[in-house]
PDB file of N, CA, C and O in Angstrom:
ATOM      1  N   UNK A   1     130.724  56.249 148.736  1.00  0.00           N
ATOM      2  CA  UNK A   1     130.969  56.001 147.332  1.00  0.00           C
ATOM      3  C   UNK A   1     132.465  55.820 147.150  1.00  0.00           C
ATOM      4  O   UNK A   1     133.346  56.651 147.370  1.00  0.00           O
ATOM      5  N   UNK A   2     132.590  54.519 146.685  1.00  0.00           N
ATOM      6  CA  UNK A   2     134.220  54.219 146.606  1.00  0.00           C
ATOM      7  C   UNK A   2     134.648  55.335 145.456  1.00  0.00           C
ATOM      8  O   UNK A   2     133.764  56.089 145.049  1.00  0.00           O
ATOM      9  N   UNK A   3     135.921  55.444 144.955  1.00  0.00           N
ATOM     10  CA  UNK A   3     136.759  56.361 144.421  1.00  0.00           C
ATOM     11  C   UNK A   3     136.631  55.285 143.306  1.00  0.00           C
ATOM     12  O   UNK A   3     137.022  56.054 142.429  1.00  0.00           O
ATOM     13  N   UNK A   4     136.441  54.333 142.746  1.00  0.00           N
ATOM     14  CA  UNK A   4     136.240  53.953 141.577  1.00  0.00           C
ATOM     15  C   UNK A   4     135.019  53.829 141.436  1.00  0.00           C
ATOM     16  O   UNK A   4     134.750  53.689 140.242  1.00  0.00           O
ATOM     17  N   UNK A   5     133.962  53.809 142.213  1.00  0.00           N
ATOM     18  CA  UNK A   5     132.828  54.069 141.371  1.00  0.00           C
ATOM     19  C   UNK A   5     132.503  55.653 140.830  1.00  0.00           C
ATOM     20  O   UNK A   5     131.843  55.906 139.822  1.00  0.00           O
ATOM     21  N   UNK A   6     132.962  56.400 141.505  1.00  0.00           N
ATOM     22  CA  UNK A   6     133.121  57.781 141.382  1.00  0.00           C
ATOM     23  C   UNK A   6     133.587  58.102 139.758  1.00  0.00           C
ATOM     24  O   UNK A   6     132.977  58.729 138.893  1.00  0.00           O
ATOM     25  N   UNK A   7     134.939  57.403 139.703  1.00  0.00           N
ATOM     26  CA  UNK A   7     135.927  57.602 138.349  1.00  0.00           C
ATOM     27  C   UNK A   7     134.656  56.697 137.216  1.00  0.00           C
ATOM     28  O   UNK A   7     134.184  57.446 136.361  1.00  0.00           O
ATOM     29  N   UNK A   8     134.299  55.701 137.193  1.00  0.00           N
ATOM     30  CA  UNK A   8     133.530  55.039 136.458  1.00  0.00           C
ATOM     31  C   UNK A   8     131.752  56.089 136.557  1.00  0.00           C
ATOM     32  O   UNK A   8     130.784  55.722 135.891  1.00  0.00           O
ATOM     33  N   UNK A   9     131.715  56.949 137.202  1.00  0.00           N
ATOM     34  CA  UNK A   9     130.446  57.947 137.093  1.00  0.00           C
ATOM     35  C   UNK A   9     130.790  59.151 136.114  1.00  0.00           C
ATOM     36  O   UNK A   9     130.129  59.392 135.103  1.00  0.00           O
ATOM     37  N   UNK A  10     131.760  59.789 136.474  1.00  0.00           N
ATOM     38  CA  UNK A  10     132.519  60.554 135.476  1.00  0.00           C
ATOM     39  C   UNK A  10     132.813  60.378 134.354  1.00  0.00           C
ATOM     40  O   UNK A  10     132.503  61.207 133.498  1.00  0.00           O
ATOM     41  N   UNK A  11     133.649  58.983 133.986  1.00  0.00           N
ATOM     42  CA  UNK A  11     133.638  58.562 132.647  1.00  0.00           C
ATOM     43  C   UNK A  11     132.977  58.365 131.742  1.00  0.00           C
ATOM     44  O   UNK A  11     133.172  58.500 130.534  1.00  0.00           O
ATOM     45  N   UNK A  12     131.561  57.792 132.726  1.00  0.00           N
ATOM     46  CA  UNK A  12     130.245  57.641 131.457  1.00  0.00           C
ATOM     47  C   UNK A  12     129.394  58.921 132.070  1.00  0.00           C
ATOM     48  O   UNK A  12     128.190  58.731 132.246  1.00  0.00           O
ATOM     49  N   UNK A  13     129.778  59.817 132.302  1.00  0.00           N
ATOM     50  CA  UNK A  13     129.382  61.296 132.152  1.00  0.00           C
ATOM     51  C   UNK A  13     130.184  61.960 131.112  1.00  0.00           C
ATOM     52  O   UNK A  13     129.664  62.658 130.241  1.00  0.00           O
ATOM     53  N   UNK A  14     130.905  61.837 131.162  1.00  0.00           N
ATOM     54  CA  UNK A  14     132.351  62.812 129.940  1.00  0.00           C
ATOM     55  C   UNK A  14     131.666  61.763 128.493  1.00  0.00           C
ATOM     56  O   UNK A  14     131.131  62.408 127.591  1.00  0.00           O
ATOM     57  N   UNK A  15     131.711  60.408 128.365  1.00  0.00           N
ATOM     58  CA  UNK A  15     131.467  59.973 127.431  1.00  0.00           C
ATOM     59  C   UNK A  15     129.775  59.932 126.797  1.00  0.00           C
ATOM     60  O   UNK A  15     129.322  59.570 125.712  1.00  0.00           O
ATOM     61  N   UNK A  16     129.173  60.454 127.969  1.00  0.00           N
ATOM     62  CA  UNK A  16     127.477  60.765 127.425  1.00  0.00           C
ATOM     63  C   UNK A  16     127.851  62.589 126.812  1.00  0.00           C
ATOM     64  O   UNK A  16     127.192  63.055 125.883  1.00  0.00           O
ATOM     65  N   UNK A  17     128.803  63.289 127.406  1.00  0.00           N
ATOM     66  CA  UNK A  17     128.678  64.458 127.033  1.00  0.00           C
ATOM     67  C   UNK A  17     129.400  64.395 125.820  1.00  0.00           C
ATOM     68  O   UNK A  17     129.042  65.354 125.137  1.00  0.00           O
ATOM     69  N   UNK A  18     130.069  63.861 125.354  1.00  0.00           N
ATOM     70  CA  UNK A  18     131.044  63.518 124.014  1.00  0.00           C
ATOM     71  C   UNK A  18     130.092  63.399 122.821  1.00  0.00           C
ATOM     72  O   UNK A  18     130.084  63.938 121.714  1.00  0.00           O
ATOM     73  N   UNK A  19     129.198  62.405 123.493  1.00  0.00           N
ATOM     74  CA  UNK A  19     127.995  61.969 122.397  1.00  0.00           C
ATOM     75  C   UNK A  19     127.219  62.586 122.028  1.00  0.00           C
ATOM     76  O   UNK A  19     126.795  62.353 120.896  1.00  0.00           O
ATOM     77  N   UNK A  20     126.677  63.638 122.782  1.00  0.00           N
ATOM     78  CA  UNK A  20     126.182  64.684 122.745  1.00  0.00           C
ATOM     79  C   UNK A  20     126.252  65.584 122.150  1.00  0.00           C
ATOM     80  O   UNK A  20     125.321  66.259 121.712  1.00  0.00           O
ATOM     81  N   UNK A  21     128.003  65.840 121.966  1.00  0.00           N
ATOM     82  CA  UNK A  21     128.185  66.864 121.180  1.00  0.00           C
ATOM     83  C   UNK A  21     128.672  66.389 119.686  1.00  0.00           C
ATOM     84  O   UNK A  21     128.889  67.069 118.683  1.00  0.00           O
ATOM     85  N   UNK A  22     128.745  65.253 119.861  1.00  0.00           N
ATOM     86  CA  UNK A  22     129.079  64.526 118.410  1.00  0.00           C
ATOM     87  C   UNK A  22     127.521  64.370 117.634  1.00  0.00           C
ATOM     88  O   UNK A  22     127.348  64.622 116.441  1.00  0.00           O
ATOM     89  N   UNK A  23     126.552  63.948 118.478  1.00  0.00           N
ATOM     90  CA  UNK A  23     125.253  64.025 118.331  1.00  0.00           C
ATOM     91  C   UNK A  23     124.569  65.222 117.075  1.00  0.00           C
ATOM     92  O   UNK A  23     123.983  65.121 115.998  1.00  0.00           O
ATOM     93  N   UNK A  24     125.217  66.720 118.266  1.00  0.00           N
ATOM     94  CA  UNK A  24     124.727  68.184 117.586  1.00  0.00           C
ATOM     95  C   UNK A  24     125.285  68.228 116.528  1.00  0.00           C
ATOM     96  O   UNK A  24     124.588  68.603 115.585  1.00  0.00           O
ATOM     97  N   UNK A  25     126.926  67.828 116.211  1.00  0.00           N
ATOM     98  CA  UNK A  25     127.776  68.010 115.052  1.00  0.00           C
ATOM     99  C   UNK A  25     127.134  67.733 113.677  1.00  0.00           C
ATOM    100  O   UNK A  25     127.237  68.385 112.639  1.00  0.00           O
ATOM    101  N   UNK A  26     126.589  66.837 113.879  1.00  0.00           N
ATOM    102  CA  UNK A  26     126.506  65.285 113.056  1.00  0.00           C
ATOM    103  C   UNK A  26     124.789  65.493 112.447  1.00  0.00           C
ATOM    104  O   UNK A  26     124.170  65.120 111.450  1.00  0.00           O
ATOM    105  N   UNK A  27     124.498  66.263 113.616  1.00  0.00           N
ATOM    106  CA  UNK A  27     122.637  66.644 113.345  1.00  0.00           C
ATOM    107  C   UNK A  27     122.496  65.525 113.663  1.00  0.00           C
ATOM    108  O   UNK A  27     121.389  65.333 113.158  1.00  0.00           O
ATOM    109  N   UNK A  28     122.788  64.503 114.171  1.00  0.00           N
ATOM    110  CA  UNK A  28     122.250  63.024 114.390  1.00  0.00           C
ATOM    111  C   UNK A  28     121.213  63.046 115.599  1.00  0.00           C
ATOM    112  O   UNK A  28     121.800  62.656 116.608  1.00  0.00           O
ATOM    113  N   UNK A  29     119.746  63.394 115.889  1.00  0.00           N
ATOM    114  CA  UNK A  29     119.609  63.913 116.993  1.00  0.00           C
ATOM    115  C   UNK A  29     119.446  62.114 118.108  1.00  0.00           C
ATOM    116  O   UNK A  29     119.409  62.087 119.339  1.00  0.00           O
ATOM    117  N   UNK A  30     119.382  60.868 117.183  1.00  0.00           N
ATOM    118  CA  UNK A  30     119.235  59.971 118.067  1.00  0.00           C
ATOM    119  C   UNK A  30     121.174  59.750 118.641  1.00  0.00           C
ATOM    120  O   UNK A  30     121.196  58.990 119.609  1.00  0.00           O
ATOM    121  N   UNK A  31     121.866  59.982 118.451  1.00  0.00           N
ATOM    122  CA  UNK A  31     123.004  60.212 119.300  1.00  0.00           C
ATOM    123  C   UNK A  31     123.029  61.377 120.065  1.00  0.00           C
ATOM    124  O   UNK A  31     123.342  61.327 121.255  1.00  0.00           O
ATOM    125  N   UNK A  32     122.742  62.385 119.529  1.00  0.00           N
ATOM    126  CA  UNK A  32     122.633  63.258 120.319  1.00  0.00           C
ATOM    127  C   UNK A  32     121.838  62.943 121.768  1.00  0.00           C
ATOM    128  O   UNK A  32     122.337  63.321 122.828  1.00  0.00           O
ATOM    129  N   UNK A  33     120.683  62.289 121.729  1.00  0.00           N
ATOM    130  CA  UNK A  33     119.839  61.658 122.884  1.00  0.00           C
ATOM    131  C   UNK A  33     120.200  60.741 123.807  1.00  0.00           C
ATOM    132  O   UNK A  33     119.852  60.687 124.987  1.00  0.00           O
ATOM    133  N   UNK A  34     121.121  59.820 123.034  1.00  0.00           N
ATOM    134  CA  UNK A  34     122.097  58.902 123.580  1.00  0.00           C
ATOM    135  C   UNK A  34     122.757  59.679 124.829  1.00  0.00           C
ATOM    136  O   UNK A  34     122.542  59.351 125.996  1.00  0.00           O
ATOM    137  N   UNK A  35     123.415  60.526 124.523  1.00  0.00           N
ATOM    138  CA  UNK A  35     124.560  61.225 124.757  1.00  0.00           C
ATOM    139  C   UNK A  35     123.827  62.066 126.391  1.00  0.00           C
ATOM    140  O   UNK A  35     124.466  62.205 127.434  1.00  0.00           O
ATOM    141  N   UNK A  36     122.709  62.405 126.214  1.00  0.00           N
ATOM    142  CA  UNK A  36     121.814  62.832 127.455  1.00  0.00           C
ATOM    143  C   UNK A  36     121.352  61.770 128.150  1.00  0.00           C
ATOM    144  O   UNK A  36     121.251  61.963 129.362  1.00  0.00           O
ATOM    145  N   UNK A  37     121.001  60.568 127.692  1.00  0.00           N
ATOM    146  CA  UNK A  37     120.643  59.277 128.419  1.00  0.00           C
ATOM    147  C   UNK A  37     121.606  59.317 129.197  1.00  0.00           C
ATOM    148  O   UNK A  37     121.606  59.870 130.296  1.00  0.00           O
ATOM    149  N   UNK A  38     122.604  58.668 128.631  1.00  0.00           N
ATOM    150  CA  UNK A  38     124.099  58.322 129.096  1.00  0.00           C
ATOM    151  C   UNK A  38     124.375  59.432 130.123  1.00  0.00           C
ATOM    152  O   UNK A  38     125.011  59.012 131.089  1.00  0.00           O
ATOM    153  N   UNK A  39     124.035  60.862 130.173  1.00  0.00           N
ATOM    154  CA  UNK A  39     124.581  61.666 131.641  1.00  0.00           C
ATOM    155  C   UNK A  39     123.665  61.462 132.647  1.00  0.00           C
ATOM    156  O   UNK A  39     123.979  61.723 133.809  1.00  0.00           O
ATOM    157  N   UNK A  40     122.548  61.022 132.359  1.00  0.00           N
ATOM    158  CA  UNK A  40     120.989  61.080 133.363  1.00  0.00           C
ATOM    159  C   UNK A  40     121.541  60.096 133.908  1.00  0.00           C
ATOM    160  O   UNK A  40     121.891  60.376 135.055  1.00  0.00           O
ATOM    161  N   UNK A  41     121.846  58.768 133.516  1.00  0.00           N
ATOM    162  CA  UNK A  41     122.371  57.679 134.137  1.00  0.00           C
ATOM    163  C   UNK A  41     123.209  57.507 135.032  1.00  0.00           C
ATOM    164  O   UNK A  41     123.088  56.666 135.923  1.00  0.00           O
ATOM    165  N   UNK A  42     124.164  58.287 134.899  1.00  0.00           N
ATOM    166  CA  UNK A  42     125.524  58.746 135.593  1.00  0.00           C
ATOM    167  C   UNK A  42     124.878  59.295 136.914  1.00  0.00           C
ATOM    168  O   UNK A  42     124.966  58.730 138.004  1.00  0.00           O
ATOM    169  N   UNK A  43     124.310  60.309 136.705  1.00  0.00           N
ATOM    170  CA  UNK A  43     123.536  61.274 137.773  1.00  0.00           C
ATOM    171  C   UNK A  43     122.884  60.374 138.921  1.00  0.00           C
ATOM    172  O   UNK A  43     122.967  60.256 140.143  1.00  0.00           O
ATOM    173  N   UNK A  44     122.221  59.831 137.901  1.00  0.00           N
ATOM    174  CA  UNK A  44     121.109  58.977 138.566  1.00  0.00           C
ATOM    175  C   UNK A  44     122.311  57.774 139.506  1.00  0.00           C
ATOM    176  O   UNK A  44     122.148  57.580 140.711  1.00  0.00           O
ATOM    177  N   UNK A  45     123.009  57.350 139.022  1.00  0.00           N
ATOM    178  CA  UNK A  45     124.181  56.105 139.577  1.00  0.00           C
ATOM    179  C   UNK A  45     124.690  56.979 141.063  1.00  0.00           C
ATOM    180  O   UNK A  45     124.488  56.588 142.213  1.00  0.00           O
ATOM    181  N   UNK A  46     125.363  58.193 140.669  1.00  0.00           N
ATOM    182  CA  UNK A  46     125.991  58.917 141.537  1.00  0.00           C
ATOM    183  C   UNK A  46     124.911  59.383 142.797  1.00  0.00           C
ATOM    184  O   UNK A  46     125.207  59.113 143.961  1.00  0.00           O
ATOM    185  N   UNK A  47     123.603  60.125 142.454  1.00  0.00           N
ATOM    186  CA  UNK A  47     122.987  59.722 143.500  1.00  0.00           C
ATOM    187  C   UNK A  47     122.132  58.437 144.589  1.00  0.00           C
ATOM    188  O   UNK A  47     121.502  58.304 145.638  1.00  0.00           O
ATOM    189  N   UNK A  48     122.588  57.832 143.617  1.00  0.00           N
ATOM    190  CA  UNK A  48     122.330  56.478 144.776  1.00  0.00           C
ATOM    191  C   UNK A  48     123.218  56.126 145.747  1.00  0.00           C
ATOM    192  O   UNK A  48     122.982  55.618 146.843  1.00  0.00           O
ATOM    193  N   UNK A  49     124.507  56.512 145.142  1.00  0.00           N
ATOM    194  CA  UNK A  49     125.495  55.914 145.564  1.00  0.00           C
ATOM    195  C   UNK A  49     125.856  57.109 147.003  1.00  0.00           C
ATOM    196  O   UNK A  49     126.724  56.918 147.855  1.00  0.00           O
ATOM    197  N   UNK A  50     125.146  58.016 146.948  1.00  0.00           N
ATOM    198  CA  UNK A  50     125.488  59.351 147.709  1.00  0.00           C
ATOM    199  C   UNK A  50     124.546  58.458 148.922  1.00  0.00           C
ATOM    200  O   UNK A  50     124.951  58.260 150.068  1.00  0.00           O
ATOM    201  N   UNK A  51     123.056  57.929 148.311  1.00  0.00           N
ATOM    202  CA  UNK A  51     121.815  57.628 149.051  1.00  0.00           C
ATOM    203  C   UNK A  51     122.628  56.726 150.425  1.00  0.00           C
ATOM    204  O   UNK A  51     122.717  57.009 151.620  1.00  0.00           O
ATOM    205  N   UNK A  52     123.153  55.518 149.602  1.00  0.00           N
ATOM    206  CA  UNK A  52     123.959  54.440 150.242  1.00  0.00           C
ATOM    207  C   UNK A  52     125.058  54.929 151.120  1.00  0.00           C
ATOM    208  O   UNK A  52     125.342  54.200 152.070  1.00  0.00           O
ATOM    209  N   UNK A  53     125.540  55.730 151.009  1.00  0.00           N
ATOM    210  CA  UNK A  53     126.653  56.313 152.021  1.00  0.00           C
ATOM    211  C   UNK A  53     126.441  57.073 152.877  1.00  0.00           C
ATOM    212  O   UNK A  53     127.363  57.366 153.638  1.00  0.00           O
ATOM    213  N   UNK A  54     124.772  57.819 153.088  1.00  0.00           N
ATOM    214  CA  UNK A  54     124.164  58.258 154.214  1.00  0.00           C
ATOM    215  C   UNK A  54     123.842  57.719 155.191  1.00  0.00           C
ATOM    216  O   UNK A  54     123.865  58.120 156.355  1.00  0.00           O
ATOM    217  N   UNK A  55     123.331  56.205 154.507  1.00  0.00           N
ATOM    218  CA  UNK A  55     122.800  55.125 155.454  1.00  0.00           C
ATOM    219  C   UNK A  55     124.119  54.543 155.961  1.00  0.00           C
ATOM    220  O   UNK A  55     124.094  54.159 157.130  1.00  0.00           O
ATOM    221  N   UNK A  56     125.242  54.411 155.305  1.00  0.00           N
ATOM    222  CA  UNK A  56     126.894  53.564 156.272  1.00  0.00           C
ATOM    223  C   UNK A  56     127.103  54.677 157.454  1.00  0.00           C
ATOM    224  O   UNK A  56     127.200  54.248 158.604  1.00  0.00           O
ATOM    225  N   UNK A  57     127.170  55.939 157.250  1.00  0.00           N
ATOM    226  CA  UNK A  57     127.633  56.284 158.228  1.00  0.00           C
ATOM    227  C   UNK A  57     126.770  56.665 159.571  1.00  0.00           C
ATOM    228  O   UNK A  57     127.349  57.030 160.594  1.00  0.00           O
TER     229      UNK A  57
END
């Protein structure tokens, strides 16, 4: 996993958790949901990317 896909996994992790909590603030619960999509995604990105770098080496 290159070091910028890494930084670009994090970012839309920090920015799903942002939403999240702007989500709870706001009582908005469809941002709030957003905001959990948006980290599952991340997760989900980051372990593939873990998947793919088992198989390079």
């Amino acid at each position: 996993m290159s070091a910028t896909d890494k930084a670009k996994n994090k970012v839309e992790d920090l920015a799903g958790k942002a939403k999240e909590a702007a989500g709870k603030v706001t009582g908005d619960r469809s941002t709030e949901h957003e905001g959990k999509a948006d980290q599952t995604k991340s997760d989900l990105k980051g372990a593939g990317e873990k998947v793919k770098d088992a198989f390079r080496d």
